[in-house]
VEXBADREN-271389 format. One record per residue: residue number from 0; x, y, z of N, C-alpha, C in turn. Coordinates in steps of 0.05 Angstrom, whole numbers, plus 32768, in hexadecimal, padded with zeros to 4 digits. Each point is the difference from the previous one (the first is absolute). Last residue first. Layout:
BEGIN
{atom NUM {X Y Z} {X Y Z} {X Y Z}};
...
***
This chain:
BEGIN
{atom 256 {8109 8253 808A} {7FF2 8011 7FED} {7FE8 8006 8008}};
{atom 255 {8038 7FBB 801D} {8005 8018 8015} {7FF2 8019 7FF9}};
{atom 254 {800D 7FA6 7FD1} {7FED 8000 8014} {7FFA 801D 8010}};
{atom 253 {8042 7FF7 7FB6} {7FE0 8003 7FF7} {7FF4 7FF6 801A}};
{atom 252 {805B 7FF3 800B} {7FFA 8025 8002} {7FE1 8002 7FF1}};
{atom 251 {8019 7FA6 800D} {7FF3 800A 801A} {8005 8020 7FFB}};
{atom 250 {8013 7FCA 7FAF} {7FE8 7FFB 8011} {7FFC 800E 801F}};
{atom 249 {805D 800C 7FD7} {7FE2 800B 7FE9} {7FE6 7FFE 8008}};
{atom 248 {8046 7FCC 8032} {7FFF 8021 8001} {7FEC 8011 7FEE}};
{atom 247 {8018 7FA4 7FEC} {7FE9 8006 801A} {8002 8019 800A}};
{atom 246 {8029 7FF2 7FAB} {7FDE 7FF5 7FF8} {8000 8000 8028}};
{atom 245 {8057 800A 7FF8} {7FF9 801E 7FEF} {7FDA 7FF0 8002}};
{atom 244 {8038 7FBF 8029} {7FFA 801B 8006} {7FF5 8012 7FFA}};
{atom 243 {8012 7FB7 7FCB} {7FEC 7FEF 801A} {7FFB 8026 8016}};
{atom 242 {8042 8003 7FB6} {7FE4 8002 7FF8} {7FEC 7FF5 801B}};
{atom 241 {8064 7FFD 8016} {7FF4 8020 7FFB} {7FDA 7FFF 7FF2}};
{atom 240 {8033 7FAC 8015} {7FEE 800E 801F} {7FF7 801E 7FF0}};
{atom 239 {7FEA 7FBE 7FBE} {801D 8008 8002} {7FF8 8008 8021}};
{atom 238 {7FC1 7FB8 7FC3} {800C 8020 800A} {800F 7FFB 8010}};
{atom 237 {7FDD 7FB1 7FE8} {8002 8014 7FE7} {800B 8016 800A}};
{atom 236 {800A 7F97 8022} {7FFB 801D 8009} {8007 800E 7FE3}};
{atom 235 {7FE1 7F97 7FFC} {801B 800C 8006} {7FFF 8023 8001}};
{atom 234 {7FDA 7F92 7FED} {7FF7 8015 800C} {801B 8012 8001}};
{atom 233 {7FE2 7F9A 7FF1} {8010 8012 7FE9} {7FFB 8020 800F}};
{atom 232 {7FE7 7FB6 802E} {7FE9 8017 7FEE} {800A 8007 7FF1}};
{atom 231 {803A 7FC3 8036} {7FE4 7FF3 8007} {7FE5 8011 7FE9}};
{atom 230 {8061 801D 8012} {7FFE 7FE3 7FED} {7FDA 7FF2 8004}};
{atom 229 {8018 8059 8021} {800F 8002 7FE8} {7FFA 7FDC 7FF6}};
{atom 228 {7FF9 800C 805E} {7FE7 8008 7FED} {8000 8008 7FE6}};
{atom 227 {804A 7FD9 8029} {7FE7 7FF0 8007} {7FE6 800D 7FEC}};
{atom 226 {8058 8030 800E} {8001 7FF0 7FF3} {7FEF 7FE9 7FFB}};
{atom 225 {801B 8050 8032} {7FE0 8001 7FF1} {8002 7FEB 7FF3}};
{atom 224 {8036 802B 805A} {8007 7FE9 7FE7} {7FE2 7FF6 7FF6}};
{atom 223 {8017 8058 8040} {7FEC 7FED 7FF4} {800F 7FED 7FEC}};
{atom 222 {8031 804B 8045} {7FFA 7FFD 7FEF} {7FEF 7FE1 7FFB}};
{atom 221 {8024 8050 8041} {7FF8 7FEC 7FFD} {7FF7 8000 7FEB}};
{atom 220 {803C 8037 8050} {8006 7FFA 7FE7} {7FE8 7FE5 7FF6}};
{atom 219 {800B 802B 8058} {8009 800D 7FF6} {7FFB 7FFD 7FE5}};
{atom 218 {7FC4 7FD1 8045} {801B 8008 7FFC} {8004 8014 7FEC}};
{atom 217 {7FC4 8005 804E} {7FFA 7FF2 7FEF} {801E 7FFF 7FF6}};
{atom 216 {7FE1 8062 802C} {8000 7FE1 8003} {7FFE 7FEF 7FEB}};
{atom 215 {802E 8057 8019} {7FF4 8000 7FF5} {7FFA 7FDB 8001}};
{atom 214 {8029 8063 802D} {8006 7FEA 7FFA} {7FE8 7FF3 7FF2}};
{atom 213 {8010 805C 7FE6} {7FFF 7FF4 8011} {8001 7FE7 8008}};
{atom 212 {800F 8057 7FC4} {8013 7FEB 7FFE} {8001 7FF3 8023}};
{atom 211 {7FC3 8045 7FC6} {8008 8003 8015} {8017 7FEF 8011}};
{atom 210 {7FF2 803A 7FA0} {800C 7FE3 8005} {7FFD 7FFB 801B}};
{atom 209 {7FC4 8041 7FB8} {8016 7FFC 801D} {7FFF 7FEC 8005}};
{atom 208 {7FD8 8022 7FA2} {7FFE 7FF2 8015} {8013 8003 8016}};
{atom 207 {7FDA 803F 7FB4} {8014 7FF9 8008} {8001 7FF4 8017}};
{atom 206 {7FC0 801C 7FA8} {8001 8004 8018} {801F 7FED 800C}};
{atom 205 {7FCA 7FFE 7FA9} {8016 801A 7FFE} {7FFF 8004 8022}};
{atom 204 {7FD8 7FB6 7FD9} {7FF1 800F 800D} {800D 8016 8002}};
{atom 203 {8025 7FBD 7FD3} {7FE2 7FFF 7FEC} {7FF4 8012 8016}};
{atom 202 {805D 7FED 8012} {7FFC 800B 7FE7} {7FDD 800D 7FFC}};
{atom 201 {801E 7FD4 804D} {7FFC 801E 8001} {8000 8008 7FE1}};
{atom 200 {7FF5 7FAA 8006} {7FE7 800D 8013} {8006 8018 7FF8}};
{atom 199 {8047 7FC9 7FED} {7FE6 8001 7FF0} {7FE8 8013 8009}};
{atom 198 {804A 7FF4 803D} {8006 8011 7FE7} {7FEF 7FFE 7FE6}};
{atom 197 {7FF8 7FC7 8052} {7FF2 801B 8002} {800E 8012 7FF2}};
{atom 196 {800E 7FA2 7FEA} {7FD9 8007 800C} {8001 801E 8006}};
{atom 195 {805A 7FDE 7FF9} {7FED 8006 7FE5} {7FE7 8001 8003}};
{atom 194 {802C 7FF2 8057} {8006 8012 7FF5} {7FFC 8004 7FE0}};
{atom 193 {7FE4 7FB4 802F} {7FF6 801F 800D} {8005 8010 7FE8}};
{atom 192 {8025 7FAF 7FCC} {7FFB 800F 8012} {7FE4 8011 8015}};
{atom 191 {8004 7FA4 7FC5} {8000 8015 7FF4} {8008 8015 8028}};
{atom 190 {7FFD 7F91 7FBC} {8008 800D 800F} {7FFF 802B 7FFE}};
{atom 189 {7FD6 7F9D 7FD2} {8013 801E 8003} {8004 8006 8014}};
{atom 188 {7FC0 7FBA 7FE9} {801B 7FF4 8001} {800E 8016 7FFE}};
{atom 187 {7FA1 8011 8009} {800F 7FFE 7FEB} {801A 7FEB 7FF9}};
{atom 186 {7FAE 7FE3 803E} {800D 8017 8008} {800C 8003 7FD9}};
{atom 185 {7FC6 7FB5 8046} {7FFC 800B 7FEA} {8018 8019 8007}};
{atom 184 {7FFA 7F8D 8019} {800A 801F 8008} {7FF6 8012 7FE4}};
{atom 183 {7FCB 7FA5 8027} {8017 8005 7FE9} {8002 8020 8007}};
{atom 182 {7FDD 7F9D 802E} {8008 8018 8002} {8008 800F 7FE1}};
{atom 181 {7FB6 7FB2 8006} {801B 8003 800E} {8004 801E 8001}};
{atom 180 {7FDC 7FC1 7FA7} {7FF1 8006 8026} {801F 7FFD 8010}};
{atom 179 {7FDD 7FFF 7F8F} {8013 8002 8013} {7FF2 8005 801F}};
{atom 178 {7FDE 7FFE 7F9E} {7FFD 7FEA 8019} {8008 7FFA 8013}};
{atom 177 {7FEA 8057 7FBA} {8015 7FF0 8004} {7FEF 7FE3 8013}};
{atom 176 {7FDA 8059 7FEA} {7FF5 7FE8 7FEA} {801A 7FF1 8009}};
{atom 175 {8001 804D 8036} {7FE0 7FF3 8003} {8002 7FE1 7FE2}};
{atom 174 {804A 8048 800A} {8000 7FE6 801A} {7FE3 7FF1 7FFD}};
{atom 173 {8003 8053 7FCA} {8014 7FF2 7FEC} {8001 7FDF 801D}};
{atom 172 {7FDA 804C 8021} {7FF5 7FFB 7FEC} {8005 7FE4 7FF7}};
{atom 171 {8039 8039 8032} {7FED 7FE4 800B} {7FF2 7FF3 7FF5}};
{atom 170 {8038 803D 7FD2} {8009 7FE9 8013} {7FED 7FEB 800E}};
{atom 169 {7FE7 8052 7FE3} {8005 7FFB 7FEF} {800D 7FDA 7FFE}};
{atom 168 {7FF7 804A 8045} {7FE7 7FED 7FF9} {8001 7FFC 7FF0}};
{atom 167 {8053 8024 800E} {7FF6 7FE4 8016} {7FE5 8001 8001}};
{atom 166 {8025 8041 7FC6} {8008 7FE6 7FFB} {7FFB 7FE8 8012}};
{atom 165 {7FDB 8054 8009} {7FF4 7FFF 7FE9} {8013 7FE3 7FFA}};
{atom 164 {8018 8031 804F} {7FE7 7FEC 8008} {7FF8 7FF1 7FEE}};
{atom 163 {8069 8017 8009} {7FE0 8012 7FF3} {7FEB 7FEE 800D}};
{atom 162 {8067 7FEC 802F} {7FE6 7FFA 7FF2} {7FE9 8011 7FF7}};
{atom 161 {806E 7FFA 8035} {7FE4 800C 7FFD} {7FF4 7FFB 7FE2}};
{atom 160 {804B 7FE9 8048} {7FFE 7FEA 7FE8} {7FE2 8011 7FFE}};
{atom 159 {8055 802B 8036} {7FE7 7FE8 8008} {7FFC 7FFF 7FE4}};
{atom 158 {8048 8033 8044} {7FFF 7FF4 7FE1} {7FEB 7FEC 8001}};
{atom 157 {802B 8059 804D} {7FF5 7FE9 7FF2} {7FF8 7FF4 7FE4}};
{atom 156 {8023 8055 802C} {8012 7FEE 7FF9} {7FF8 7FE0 7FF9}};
{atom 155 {7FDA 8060 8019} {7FF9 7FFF 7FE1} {800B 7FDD 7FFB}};
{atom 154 {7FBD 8029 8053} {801F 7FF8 7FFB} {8003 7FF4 7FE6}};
{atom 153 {7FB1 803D 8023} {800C 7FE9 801B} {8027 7FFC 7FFD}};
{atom 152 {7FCD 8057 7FCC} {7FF7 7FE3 7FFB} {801A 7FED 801B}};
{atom 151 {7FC6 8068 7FE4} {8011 7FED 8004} {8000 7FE5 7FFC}};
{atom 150 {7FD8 806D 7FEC} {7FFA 7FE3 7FFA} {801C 7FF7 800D}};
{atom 149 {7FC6 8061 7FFD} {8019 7FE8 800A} {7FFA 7FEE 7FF6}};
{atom 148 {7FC1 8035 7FEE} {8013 800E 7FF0} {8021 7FED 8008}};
{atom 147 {7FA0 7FD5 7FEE} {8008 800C 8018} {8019 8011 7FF2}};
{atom 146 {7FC1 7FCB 7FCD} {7FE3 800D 8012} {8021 8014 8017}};
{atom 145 {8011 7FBF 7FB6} {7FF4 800C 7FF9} {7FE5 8013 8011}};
{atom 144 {8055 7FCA 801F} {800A 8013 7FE2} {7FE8 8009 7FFD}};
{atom 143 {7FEA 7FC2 8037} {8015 8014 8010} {8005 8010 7FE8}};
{atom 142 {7FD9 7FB6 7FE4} {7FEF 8017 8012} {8003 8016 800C}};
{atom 141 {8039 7FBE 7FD4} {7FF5 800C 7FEC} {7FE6 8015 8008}};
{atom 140 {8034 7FC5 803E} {800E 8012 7FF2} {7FF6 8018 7FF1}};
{atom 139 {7FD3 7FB3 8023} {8008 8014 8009} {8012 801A 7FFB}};
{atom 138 {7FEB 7FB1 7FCC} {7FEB 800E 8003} {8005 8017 8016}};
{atom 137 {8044 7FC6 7FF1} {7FFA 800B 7FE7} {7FED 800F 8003}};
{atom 136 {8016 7FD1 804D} {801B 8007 7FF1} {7FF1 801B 7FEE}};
{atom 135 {7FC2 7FD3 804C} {8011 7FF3 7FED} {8010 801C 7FF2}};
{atom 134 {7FAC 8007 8041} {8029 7FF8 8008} {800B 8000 7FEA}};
{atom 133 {7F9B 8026 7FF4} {8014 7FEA 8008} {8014 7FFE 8009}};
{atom 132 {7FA0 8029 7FDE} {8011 800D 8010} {8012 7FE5 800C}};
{atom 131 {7FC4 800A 7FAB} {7FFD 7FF1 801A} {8019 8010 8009}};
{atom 130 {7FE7 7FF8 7FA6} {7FF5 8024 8013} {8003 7FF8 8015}};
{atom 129 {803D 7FDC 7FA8} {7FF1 7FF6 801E} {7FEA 8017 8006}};
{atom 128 {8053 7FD0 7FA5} {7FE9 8018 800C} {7FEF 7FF1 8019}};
{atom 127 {805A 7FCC 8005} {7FF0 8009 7FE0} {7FE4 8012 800E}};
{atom 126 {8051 7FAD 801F} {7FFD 801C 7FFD} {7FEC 7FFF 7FEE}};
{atom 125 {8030 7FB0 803B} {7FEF 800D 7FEA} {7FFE 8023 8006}};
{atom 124 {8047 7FB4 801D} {7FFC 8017 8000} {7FF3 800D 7FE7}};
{atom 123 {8000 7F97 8011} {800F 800D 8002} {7FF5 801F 800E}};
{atom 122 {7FC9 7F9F 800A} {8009 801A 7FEE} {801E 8009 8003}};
{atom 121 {7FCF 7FA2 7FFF} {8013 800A 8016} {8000 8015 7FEA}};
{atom 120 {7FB8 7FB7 7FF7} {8011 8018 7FF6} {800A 8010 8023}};
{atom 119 {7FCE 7F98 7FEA} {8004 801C 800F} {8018 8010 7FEF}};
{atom 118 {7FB7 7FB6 7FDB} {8019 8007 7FFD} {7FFE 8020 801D}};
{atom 117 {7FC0 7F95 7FEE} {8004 8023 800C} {8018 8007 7FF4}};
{atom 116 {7FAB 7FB3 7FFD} {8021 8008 7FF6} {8003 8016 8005}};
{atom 115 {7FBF 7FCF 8034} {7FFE 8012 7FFC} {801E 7FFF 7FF1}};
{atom 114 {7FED 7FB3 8032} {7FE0 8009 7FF1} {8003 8014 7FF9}};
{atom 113 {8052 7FE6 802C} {7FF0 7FEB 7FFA} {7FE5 8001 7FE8}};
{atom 112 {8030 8048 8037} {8007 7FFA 7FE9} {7FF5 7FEC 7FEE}};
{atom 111 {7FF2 802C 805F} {7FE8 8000 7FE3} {800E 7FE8 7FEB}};
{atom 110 {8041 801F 8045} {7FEB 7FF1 800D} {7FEB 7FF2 7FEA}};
{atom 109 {8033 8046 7FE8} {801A 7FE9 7FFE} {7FEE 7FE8 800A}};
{atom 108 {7FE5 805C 800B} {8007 7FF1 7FE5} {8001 7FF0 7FF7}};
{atom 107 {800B 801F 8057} {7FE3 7FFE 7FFB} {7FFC 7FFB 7FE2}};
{atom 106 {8053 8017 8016} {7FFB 7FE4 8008} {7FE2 7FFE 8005}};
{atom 105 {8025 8058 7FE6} {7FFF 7FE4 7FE9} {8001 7FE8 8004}};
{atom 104 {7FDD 8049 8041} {7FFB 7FFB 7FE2} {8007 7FF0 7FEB}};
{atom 103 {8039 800B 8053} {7FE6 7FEF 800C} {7FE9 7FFE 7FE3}};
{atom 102 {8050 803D 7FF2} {7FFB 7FDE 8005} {7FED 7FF0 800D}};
{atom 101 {7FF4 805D 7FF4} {8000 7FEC 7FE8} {8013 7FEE 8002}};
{atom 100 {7FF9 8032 804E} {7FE8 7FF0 7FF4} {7FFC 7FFA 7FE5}};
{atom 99 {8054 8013 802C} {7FEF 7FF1 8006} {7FE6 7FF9 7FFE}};
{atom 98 {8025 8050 7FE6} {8013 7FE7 7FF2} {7FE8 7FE6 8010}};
{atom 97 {7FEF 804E 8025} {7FFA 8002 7FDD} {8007 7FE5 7FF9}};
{atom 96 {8023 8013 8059} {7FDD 7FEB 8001} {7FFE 8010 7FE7}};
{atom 95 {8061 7FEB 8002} {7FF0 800F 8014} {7FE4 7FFA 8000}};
{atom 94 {8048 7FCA 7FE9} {8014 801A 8000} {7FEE 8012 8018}};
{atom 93 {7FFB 7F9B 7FE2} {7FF5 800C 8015} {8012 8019 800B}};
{atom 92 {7FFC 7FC3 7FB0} {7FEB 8007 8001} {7FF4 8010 801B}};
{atom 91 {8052 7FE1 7FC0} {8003 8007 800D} {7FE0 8012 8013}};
{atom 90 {802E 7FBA 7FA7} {7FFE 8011 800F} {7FF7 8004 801A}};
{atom 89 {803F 7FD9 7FAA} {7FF4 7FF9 801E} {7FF3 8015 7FFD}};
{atom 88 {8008 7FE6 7FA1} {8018 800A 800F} {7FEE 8001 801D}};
{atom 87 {7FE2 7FEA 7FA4} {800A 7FE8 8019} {800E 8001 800E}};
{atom 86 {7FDD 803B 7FB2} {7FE6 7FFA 8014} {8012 7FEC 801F}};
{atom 85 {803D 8049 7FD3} {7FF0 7FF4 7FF9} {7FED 7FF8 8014}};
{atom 84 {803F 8053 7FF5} {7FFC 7FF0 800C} {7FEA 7FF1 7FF3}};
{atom 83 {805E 8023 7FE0} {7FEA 800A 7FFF} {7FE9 7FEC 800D}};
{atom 82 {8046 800D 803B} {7FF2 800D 7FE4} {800B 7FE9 7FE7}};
{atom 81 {7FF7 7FE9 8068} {800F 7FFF 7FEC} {7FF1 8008 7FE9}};
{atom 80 {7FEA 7FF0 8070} {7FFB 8008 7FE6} {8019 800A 7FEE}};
{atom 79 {7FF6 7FF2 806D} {8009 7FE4 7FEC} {7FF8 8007 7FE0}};
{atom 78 {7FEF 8040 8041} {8015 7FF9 800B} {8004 7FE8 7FED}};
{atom 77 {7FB3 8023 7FF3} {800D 801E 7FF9} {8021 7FF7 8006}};
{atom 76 {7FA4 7FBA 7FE8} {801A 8007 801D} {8013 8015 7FF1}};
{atom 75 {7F99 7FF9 7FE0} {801B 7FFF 7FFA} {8016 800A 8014}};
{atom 74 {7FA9 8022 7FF4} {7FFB 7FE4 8009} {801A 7FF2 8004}};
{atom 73 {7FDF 8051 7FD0} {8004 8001 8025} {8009 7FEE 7FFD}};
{atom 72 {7FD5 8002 7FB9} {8020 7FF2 7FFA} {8010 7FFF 8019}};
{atom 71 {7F90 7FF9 7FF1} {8018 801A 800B} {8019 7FF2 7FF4}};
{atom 70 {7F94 7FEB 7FE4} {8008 7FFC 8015} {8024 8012 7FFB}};
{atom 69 {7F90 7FDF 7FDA} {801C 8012 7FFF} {800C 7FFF 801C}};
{atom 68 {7FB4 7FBB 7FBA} {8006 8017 8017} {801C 800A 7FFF}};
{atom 67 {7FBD 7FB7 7FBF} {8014 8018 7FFE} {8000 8010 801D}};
{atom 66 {7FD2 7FA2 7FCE} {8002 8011 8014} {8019 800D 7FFE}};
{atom 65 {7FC7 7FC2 7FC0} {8015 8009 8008} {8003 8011 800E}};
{atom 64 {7FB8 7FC4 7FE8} {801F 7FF5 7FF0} {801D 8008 8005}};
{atom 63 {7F9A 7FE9 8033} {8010 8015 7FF5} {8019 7FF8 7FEB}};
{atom 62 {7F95 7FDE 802E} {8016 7FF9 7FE4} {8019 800A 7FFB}};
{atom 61 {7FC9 800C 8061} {7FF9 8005 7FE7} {8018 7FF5 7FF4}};
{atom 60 {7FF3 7FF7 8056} {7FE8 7FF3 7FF8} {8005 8008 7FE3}};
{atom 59 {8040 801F 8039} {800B 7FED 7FF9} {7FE4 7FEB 7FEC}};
{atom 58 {8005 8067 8021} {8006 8000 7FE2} {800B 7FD4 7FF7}};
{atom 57 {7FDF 8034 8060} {7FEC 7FFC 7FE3} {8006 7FF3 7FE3}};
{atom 56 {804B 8003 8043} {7FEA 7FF7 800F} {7FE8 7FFF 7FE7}};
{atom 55 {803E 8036 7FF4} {8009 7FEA 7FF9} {7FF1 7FE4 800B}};
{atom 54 {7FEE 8065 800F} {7FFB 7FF6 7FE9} {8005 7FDE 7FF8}};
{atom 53 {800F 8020 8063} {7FE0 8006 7FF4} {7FFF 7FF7 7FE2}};
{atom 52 {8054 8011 801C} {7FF6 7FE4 8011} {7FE8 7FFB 7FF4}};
{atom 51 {802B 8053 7FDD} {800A 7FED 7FF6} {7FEF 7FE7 800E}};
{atom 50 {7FF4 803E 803A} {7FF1 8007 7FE1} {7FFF 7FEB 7FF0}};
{atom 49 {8033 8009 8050} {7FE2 7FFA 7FFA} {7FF7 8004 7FEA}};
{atom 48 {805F 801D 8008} {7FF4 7FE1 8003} {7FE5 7FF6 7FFE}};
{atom 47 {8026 805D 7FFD} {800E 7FED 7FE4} {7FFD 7FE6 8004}};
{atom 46 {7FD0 8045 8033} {8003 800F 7FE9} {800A 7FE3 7FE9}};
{atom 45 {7FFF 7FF6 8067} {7FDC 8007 7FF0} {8004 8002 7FE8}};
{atom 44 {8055 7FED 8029} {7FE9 7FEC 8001} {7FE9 7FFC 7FFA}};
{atom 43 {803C 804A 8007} {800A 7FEA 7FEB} {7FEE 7FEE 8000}};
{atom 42 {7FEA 803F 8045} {7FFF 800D 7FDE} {8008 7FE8 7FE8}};
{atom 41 {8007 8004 806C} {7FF6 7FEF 7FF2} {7FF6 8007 7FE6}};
{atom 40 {803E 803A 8031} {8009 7FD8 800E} {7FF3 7FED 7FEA}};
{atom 39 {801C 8063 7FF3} {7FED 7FF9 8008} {8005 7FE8 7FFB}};
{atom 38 {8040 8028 7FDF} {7FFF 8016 8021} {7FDD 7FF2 8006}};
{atom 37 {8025 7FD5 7FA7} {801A 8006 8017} {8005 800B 8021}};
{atom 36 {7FBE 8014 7FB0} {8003 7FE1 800B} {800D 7FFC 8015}};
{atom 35 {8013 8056 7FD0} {7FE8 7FFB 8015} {7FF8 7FE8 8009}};
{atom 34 {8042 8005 7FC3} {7FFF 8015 8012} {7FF0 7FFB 8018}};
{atom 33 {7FF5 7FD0 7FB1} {8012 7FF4 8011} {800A 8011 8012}};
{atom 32 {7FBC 7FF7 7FB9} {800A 8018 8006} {8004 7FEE 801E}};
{atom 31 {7FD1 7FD2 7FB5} {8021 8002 7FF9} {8013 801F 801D}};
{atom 30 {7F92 7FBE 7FF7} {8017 8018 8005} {801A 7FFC 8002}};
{atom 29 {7F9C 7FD2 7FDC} {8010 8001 800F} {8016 8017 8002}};
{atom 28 {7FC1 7FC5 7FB0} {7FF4 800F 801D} {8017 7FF6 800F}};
{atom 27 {7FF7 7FEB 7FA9} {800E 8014 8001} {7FFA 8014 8015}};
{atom 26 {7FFC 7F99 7FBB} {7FFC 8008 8021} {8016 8020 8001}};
{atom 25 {7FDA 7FC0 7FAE} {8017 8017 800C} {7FFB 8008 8017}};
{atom 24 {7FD7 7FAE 7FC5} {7FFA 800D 800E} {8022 800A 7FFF}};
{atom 23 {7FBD 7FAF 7FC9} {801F 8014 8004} {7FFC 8015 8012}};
{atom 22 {7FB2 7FCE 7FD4} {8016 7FEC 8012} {8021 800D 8000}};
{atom 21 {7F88 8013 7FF3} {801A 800B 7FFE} {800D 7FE1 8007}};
{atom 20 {7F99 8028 7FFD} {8009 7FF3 7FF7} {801F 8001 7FFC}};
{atom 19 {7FA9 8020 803E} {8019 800F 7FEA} {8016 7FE1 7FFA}};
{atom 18 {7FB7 8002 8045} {7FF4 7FFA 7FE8} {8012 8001 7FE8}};
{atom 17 {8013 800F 8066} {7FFC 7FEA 7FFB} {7FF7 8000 7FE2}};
{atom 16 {801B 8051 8031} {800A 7FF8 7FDF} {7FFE 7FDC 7FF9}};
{atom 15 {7FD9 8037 804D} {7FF9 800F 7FEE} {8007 7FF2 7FE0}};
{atom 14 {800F 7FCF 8062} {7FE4 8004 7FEA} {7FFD 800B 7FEF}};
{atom 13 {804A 8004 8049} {8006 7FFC 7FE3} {7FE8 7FFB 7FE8}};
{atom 12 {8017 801D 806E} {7FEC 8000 7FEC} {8002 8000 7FEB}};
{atom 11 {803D 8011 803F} {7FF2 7FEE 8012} {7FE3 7FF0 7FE7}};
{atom 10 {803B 805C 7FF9} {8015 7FDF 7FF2} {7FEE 7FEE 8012}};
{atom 9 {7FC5 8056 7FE2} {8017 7FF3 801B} {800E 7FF0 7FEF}};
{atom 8 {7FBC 8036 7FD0} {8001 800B 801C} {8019 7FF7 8015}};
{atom 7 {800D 7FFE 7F8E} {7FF7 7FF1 801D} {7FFC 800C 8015}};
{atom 6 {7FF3 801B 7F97} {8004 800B 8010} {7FFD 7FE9 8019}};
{atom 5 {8017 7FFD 7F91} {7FF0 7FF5 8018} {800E 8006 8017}};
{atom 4 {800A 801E 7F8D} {8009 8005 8028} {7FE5 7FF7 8005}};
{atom 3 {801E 7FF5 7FA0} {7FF5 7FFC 8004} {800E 8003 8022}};
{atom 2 {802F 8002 7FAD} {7FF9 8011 800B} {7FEA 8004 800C}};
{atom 1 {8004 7FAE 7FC4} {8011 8011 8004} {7FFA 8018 800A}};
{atom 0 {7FF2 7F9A 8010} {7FEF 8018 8000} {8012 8019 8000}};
***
């Protein structure tokens, strides 16, 4: 049913879409904002487990073919990891309660599996237009440039593996007709500075970031070995960080309009 919304009062009540005919699903209830997780005890639990519990629960009476949820690269022993990092590298599920609850998420996964093919996606560092008021890297930034005359930024010296949104739903997309079940890492396989994140920025905002050069968590340096989802979809990132930039900057200075 294309472009067809069914509104659920609850995850307790799946009646609405008993009649809808499907066997693939994208699960996309829950929270990536690990900030705040982090300072409330039971947020991980309401936001990135029940939910998930509740669907998988409903979703074992129906035919599915393919289940899709999301989950962190967090995940990954920061102390035992070797770039570029793949799916069979350790990890490390009890950094903090974000992390921890998508592990407890993908072993609620893992539980189903039997009756439900699932692929979990380990994101990288997504980016891409928002109006949501967030932590993350890119969107903040781009808020800060376009509403404040200061702008700063935490710390330029880190290196993460950042993702358009326009290629990782593209991606997932592309995961739904495979037969694969299991983990698979999404990210570019690039590697890209702080510090080129916010000389792009100031290019496209003519504003001038400050380096507040604080300590800064997680590790220093990470990179995605894509080589799974490259062999599994043929799949492979179209934009550049500068284009993945220039198109979300574009979009949120038209929100501000």
């Amino acid at each position: 049913l294309k472009n067809k919304h069914i509104v659920l009062d609850n995850l307790d009540d799946f009646a609405a879409i008993d009649h809808i005919d499907f066997d693939k699903v994208i699960f996309l209830i829950g929270s990536s904002n690990h900030h705040v997780i982090n300072t409330k005890p039971s947020m991980g639990i309401e936001y990135n487990v029940l939910p998930l519990k509740k669907i998988l629960f409903y979703l074992q009476k129906r035919k599915i073919e393919k289940f899709i949820c999301f989950s962190t690269i967090l995940l990954y022993d920061v102390k035992r990891m070797k770039l570029p990092v793949d799916e069979t590298q350790s990890i490390n599920p009890y950094v903090n309660d974000y992390v921890f609850s998508k592990y407890l998420s993908e072993e609620l996964v893992k539980f189903y599996s039997d009756k439900i093919p699932s692929i979990i996606v380990r994101f990288s560092n997504i980016y891409g237009p928002t109006r949501l008021i967030r932590p993350d890297l890119v969107p903040t930034l781009i808020q800060k440039a376009l509403s404040l005359n200061e702008v700063t930024v935490w710390n330029t010296k880190p290196v993460r593996d950042f993702l358009y949104i326009a290629d990782a739903a593209d991606a997932i997309i592309k995961l739904l007709d495979t037969s694969y079940t299991g983990v698979v890492n999404l990210g570019t396989g690039k590697s890209v500075s702080v510090a080129r994140i916010v000389d792009i920025i100031e290019e496209l905002s003519g504003k001038k970031i400050k380096n507040l050069d604080k300590p800064v968590s997680g590790p220093m340096n990470f990179i995605c070995d894509i080589s799974l989802v490259k062999k599994l979809t043929g799949w492979k990132p179209r934009y550049s960080i500068e284009e993945g930039l220039r198109e979300t900057y574009g979009t949120m200075r038209q929100y501000k309009k």
